[in-house]
N, C-alpha and C positions, 0 to 999 in steps of 0.2 A: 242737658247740654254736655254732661260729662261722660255720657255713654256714648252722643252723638261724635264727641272730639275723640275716644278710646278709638269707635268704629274707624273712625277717618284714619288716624295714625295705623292700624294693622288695614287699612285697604293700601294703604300705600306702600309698608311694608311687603305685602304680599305683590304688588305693581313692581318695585324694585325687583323682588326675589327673580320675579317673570323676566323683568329684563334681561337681569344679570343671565338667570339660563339659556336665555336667545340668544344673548351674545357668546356666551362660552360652550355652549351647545350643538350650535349650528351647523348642520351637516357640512357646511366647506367653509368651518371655522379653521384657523391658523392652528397651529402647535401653541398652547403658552406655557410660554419660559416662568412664569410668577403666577404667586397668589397677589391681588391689587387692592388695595382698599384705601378711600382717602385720609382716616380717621379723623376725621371732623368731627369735634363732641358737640353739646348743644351750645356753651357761649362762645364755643368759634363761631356759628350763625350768627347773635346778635353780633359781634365784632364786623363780621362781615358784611351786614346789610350797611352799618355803620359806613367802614370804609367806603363802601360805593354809594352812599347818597357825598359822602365828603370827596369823593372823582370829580363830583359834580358843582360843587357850593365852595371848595378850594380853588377851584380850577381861575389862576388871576395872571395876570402876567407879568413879571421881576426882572429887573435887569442884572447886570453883571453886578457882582460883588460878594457879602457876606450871604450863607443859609439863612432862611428862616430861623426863628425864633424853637421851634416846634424840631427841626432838625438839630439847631444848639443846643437843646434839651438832651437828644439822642446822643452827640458828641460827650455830652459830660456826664452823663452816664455809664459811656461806654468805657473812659479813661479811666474811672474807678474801680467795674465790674471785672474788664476783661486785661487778663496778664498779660496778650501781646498789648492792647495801648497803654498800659499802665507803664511797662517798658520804654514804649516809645518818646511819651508826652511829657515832658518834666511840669512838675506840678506849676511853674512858675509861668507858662505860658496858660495867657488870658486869651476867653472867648467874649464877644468878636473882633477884639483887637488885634490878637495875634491869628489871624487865620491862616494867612500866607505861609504862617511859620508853622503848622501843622506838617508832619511830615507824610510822605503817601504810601499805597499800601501797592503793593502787587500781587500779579498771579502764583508769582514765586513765592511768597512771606507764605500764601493760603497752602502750596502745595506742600512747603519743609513742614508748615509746623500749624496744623489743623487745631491740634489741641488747645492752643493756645490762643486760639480765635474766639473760643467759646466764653462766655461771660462767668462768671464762680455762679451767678443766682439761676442760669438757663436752668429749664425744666428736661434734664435729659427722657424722661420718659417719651415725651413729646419732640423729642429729636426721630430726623432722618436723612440720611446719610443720600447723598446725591454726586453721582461721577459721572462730571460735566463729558459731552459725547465725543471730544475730540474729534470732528471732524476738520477743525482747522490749527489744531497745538496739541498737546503732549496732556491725554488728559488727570483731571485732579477731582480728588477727594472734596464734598463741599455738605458742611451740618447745615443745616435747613430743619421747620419747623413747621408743624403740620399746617398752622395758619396761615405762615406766609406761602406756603405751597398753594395752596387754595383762593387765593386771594388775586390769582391770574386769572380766576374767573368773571369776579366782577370788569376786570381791568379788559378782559375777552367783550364782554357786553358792553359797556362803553364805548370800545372803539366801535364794535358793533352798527351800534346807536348813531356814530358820525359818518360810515358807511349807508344810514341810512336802513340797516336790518334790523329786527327786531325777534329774535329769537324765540319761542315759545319754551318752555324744559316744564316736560313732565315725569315722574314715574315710568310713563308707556313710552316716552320718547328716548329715542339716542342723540346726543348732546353733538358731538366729537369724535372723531379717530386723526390720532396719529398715526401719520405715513410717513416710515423707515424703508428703507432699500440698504441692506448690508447682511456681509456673508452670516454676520450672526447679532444678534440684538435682544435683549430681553424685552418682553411682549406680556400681556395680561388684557385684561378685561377688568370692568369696575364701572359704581356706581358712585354718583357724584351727591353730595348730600346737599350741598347750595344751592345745585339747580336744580331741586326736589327729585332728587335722585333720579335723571335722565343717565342716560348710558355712556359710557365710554370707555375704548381699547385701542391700547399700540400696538401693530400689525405690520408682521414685515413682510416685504412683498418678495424676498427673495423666494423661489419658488419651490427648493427643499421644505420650506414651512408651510406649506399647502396640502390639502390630500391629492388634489386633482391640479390640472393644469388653467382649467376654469375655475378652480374655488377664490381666486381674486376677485375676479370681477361679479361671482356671485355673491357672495360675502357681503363686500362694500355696495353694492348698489340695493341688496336684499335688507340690508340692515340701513343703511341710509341717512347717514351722521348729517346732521343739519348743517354743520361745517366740517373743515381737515386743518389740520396744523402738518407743520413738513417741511425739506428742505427742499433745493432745485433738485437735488439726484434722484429724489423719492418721487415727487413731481414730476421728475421726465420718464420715471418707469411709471405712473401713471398714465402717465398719455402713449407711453408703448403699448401697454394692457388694454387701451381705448375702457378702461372700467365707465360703466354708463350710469354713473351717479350724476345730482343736480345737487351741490349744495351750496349755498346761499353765499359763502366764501370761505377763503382758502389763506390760511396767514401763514406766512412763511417767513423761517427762525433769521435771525440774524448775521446771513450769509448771504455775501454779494449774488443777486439774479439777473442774469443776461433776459438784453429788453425782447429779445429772441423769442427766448422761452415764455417769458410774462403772456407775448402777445397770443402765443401757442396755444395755454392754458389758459387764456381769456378765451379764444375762440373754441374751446373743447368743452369746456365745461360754462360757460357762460355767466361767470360771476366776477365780484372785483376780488383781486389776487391782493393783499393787504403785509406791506412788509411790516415784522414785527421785530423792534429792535431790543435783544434782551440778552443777557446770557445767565448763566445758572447762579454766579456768586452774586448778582445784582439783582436781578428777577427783571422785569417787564422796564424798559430805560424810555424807549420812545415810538412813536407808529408812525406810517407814511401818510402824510396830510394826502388826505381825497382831493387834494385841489393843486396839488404841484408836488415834487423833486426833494420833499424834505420831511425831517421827524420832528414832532410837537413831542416836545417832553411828555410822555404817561403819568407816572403817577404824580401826586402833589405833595406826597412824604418824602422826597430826593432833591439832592441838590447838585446839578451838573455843571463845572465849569471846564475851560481847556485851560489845557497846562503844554508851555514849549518841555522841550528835551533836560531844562533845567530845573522845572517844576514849577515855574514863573505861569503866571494866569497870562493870555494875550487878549488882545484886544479884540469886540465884536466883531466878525466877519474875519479874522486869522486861524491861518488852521492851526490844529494843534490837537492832544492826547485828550478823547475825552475821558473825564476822570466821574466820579459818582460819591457819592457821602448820603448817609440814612438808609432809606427803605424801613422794611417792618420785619425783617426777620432777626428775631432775638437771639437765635442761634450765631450768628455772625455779623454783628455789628462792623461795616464799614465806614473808612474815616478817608478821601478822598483817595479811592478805589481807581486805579487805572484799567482801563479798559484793553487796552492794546487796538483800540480802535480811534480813529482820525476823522474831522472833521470841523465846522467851524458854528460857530453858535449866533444867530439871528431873533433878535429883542425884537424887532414891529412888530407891529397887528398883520394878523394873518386874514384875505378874505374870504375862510373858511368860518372864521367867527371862534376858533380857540384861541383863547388867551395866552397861552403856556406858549415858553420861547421853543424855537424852530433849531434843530440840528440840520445844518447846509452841507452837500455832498461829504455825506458820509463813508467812508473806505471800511464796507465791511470786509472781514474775512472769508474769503473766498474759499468753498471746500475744491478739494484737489482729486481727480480719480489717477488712476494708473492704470499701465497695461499689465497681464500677466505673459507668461512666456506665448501658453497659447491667443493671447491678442483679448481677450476679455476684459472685463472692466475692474477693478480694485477702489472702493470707495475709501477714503483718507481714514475713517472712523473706523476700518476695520482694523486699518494698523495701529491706532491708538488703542483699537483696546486688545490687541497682543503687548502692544509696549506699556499698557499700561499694568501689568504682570509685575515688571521689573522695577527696582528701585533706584527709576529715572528722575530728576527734577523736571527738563526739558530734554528736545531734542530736534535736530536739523535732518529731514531724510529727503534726498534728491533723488527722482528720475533720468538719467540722460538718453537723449535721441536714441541709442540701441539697445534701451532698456534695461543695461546696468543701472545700477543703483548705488548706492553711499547712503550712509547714516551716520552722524557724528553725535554723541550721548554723553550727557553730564548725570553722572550718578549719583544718589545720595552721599553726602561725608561720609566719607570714613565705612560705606557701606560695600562690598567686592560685588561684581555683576559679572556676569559669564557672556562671553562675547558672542561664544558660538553658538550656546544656548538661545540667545535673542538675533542668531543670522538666521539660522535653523527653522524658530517661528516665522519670521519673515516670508524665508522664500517659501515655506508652507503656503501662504497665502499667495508669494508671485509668481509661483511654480516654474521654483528653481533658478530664479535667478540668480545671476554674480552678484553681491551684495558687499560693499568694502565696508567695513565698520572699523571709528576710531576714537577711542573716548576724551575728550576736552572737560577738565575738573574746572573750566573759567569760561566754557559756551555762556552768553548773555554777556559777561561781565565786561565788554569794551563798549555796551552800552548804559546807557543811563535806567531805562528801565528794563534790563536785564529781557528787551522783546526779543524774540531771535523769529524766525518765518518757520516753522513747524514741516512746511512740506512746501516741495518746489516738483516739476516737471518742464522738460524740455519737450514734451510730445504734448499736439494739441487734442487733447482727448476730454476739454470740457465743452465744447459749444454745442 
């Protein structure tokens, strides 16, 4: 038996190995930017089988009020371990009584002071470092853990499951490709350990990272990812490329999709288009119920309520800020995390048969493209990670109808930023445009949660 299980574990190893060189190998492989690897050690597996039989056996439905029990465990942990809540919390406020009077966390708290997110007990080793894509704000810095990184996998089969698919992941198979469309993006290849090491690689379809003019569409259809993850922009240079893959579906990140395009890529590639509501500091928040216009809470470790402009909870079916508390990543425990995102929260029963309450017209944020001098397209994510160089908190950049531009930047304290230096990158990318730049040390702050709209244009150049 113990030779018979030796054999298996080195076939499979050598299966992997195969993968991985098919995917990175491939005569009209991508350029990669990284070496990938998920490092999942062996009791992140059991952790993980765990977590996804508990997707399933948690899954109840809760109405407005305090977290779970399991989430107030997280909160008072977290007030002790980590120096931003220890800061925040005065020891005299009681949970669940005092929840209201919890105070909330922002984008801004995460991007001044990262350090101080992390808990005194985190296992730095098992730290990685993730900068969110900025395709709709000013991006930022975010510690993550190799577990909870991983952990979007079961949360991917699951939803899966309500779709109705049922995935197969082998060694021999590939899993996944992330699809990017920007002037530059870091890409790799990698093998996924949870889903017994099926394949997976992020590929940008910009066409300098190609050898050939065809290596997109042979690529992706040749290797043939059971599904795609991706945003609208990547998706509509999908369906320019006509790349002739079939995969079973296609989730797309947490960025408003025009029903245009949905209907576009329903009919091209033939699968349910599946919106997936998450961002990087929160991980996986909610998914589009298969049966109407709304998100069923994902996971069952978080606790979502909305909050007005004053931090006050409203009532079922009032819009308002949705905010998030828990998750699983030990690296950054949050404590009612605002999203910058809008929408209203619905408790009935759903006749889909999920229990978990329902997010009602949701306002994601909407990625923004631009024109360049010569009329070409500029996705929002490429200027974010020029600006993300400099030592911005946030930042306001407008296109107007004749294709000047404005950018107005709140710099770090107390930190100097070169103005020309960050016009210079700019118009590198918008080639050469008039560019006014003017820095605001108080951008955010005539609002409550310090949101400000990251990118505007007066040209319509997203439909």
């Amino acid at each position: 038996m113990k030779k018979s299980f030796q054999a298996s574990a080195i076939s499979d190893q050598r299966a992997r190995k195969l993968t991985l060189d098919r995917l990175r190998q491939h005569p009209h492989a991508p350029k990669w930017r990284a070496q990938g690897e998920d490092r999942v050690q062996a009791d992140d597996l059991a952790w993980l089988d765990s977590f996804s039989r508990q997707l399933t056996r948690s899954r109840k439905g809760w109405g407005p009020g305090k977290p779970s029990e399991s989430v107030l465990e997280w909160i008072e942990k977290a007030r002790v371990t980590t120096p931003y809540h220890r800061a925040r919390i005065p020891s005299h406020v009681r949970l669940p009584e005092d929840w209201h009077d919890l105070p909330t966390m922002t984008r801004e708290d995460v991007a001044l002071h990262p350090e101080h997110m992390v808990p005194d007990d985190a296992d730095l080793k098992r730290m990685l470092v993730y900068r969110t894509a900025g395709t709709t704000g000013h991006a930022i810095l975010v510690p993550h853990h190799a577990r909870a990184v991983a952990s979007y996998q079961p949360m991917m089969e699951h939803v899966l499951r309500r779709y109705g698919i049922r995935p197969r992941f082998t060694a021999q198979s590939v899993a996944c490709f992330l699809i990017c469309s920007q002037r530059q993006t870091v890409t790799w290849a990698a093998t996924l350990s949870y889903w017994k090491g099926a394949g997976f690689a992020k590929v940008n379809l910009n066409p300098s990272e190609w050898p050939t003019k065809e290596s997109p569409q042979k690529y992706i259809s040749e290797l043939a990812p059971q599904f795609l993850t991706g945003d609208p922009f990547s998706y509509s240079d999908l369906l320019r490329l006509e790349v002739p893959v079939r995969p079973s579906a296609m989730f797309t990140t947490a960025v408003a999709m025009r029903p245009g395009l949905k209907r576009r890529l329903v009919e091209q590639f033939a699968c349910p288009i599946i919106d997936w509501f998450s961002l990087i500091e929160t991980g996986p928040i909610g998914y589009a119920c298969p049966q109407g216009d709304a998100y069923h809470i994902m996971p069952h470790d978080i606790h979502v309520e909305v909050l007005d402009e004053n931090e006050h909870p409203v009532p079922p079916g009032v819009r308002g800020e949705i905010t998030v508390t828990g998750g699983r990543n030990p690296c950054l425990p949050l404590i009612r995390y605002r999203t910058r995102d809008w929408g209203t929260l619905d408790f009935t029963p759903c006749s889909c048969g999920d229990p978990m309450p329902r997010i009602i017209g949701l306002e994601g944020r909407t990625p923004m493209n631009f024109r360049t001098a010569d009329g070409s397209l500029v996705n929002s994510a490429d200027l974010s990670r020029i600006l993300r160089e400099f030592p911005l908190v946030q930042h306001e950049f407008r296109q107007k109808a004749d294709l000047t531009c404005e950018i107005t930047i709140r710099p770090i304290t107390s930190v100097a930023v070169d103005e020309e230096q960050i016009r210079t990158a700019l118009q590198k990318a918008l080639g050469n445009l008039p560019i006014e730049l003017r820095q605001d040390p108080e951008l955010g702050n005539e609002l409550h949660t310090g949101k400000v709209i990251s990118y505007q244009s007066e040209l319509m150049v997203n439909d």
